[in-house]
N, C-alpha and C positions, 0 to 999 in steps of 0.2 A: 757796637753793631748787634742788630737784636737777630739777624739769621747769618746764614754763611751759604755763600753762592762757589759752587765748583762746574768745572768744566771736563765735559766729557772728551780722552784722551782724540778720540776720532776726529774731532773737529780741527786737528792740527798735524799738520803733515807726519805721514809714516816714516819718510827719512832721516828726520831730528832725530836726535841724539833724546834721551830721558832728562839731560842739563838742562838743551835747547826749550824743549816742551816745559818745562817749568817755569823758565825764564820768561816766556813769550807770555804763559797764566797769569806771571803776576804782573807783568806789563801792564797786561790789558786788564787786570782790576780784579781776578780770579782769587777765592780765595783757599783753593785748595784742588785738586785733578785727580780726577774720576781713572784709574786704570782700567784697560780693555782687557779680556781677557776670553776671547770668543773660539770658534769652532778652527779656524786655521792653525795651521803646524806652528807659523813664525808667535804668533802668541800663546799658544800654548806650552810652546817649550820655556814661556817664563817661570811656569810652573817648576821648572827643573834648574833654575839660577841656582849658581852656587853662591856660599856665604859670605864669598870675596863679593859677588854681583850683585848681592842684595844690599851689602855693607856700602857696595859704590853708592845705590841708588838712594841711600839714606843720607851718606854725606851729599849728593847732590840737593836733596831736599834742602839740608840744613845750610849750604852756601846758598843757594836762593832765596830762602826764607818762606816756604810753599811746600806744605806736604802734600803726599796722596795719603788719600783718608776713606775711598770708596772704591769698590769696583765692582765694573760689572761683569759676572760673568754670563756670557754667553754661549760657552765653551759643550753647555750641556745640550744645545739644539742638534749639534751631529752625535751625539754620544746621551740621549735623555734618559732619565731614572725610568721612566715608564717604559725602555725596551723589550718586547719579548724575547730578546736573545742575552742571556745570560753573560755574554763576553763584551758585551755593550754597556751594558748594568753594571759590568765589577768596573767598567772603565772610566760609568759615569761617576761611581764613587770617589775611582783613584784620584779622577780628575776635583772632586769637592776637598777631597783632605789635602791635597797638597794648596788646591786656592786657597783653604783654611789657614794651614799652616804659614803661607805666604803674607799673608794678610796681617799673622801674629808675630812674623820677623821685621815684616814694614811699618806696623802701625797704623794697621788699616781697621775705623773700625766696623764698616758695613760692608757686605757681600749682597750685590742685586741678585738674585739667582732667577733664571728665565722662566716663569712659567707655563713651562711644555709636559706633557705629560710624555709625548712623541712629538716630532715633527715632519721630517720624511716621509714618516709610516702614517697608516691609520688610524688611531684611538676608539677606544672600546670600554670595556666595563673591565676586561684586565690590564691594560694599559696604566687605566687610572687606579687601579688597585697597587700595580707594583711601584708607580709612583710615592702612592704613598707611604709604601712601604720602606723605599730606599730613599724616600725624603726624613723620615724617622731616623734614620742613621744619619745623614747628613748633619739633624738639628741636633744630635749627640754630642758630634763632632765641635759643633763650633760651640757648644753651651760647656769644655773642656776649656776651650781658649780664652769664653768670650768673647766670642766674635758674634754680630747680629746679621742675624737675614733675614731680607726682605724681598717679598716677589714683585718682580717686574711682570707689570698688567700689559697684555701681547697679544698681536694683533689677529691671534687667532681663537677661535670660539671656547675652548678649553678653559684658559682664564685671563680674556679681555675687558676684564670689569675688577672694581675692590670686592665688590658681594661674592663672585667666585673666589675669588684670593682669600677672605677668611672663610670662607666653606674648610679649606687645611689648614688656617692658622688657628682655626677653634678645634678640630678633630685631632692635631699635636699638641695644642692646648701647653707651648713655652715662651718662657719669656724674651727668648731667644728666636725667637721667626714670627714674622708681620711683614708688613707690605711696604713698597718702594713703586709707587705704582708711575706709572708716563701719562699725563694728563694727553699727551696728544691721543696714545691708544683709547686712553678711555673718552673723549670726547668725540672718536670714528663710533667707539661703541654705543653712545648716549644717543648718538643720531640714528645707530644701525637699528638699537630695540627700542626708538621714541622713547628713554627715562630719562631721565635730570642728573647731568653729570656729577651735580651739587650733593645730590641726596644718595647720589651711590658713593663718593670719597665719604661721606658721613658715615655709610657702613663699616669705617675701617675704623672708628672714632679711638683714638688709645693705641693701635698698632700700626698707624703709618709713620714711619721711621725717616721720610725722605722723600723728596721727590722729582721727576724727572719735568723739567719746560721743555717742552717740543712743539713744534708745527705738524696739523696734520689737516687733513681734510679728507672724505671719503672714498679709498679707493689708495689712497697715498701716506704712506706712515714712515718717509723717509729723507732725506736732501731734500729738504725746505729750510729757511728762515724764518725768523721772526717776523710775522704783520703778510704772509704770506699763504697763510691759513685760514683756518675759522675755528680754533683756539679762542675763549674768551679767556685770559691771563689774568685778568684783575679780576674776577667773579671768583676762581680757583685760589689766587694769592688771598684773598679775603677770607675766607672760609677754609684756608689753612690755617692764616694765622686766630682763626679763630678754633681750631682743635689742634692748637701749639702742634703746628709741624713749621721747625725752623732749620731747614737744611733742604738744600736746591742744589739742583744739577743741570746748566744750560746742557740738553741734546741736541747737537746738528753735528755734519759731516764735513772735510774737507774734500772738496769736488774738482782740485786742481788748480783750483785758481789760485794767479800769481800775487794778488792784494789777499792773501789771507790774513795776514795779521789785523789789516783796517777790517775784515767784516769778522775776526771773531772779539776787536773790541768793540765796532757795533754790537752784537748780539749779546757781550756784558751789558756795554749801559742801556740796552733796552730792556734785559731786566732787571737791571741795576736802578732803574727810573720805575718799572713797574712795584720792585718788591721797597724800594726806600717811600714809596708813596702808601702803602699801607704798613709799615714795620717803623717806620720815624714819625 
């Protein structure tokens, strides 16, 4: 296999077990799962597993046969490096070393990190200063572990695009932080400022690490499927495997419905169909 297709934990129900969730991925054709790791108490305090709990979740991998190799955190949108309040700022650190840390107990090896500078709050010229500042330690951090991060392109103006994302991947200038960008946000953003979604993932050319398949369309960047949008997927898959990006993540959500399993192996082999058609 010339890429490796993973699936984002969201897309399967909250109430499985870590087992269940692995089991169901490799079911359906998945070749590795994407862990959550966002702004709520219940996943954040993964962060704080002990080494009996992390040791489970490694022998689960290895009796299914399906690691988790990526995750995303989004943990920093209530807590962002860009806060003006100092007690926010040491939280959003706390909250990066321990994901780090986590990541170099499970064998994870990419950290999506959310590209906010603020979210709640307003953004400003200090905003984006202390961001950068506390993303500097960040990329410290995981350039100790080896661990890579890559920014998730988000759907708000700050950095909704690859060309914003390496604006700090050139100003930290490591080997250790590039882009992980969501084709769905960037193709709302390609419509929002009329450019060529084409030509802006080519700004990342050498640091996009991975990347997210999502459905989007304007005004909507969330619980959609696959062929539901206005996503061009085969223009995107083309033109990755043309700047060797060989690592995917199907993004979509579980909505409650009781056929989840028939629609998250629909949404494997559709781009299981899309990515074997340019990658075989």
């Amino acid at each position: 296999m010339k890429y490796s297709l993973g699936i984002y934990e969201k897309a399967i129900p909250d109430e499985l077990s870590f087992l269940e969730k692995l089991k169901i991925a490799k079911e359906s054709g998945y070749d590795f799962l994407e862990i959550s790791i966002d702004e709520s108490d219940v996943r954040l305090n993964r962060l704080d597993w002990t080494k009996e709990e992390r040791l489970s979740l490694i022998k689960d991998m290895y009796q299914v046969g399906l690691p988790i190799r990526s995750m995303c955190l989004s943990g920093h949108r209530k807590y962002p490096l860009g806060s003006k309040d100092e007690k926010i700022r040491n939280k959003s650190l706390e909250i990066a070393k321990k994901a780090i840390d986590l990541a170099d107990d499970l064998g994870i090896r990419i950290i999506q990190l959310a590209g906010y500078d603020v979210y709640y709050d307003k953004g400003d010229v200090e905003t984006k200063k202390l961001f950068e500042e506390g993303l500097k330690t960040v990329v410290e951090m995981a350039s100790k572990k080896g661990i890579i991060l890559g920014f998730e392109t988000m759907e708000t103006e700050f950095m909704d695009t690859v060309k914003k994302s390496m604006e700090y991947v050139k100003k930290i200038d490591s080997p250790y932080l590039g882009v992980y960008p969501d084709c769905g946000n960037l193709n709302n953003a390609a419509i929002k400022y009329k450019h060529s979604i084409l030509d802006d993932i080519k700004s990342g050319n050498g640091k996009i690490f991975a990347m997210h398949l999502k459905e989007t369309e304007p005004g909507k960047y969330r619980n959609m499927h696959f062929g539901e949008g206005l996503v061009n997927f085969e223009e995107i898959i083309k033109l990755a495997k043309e700047t060797k990006i060989n690592r995917f993540v199907t993004e979509f959500w579980h909505l409650g419905q009781e056929d989840y399993e028939s629609i998250i192996k629909s949404q494997c082999l559709f781009a299981r169909n899309l990515l074997d058609k340019v990658y075989l």
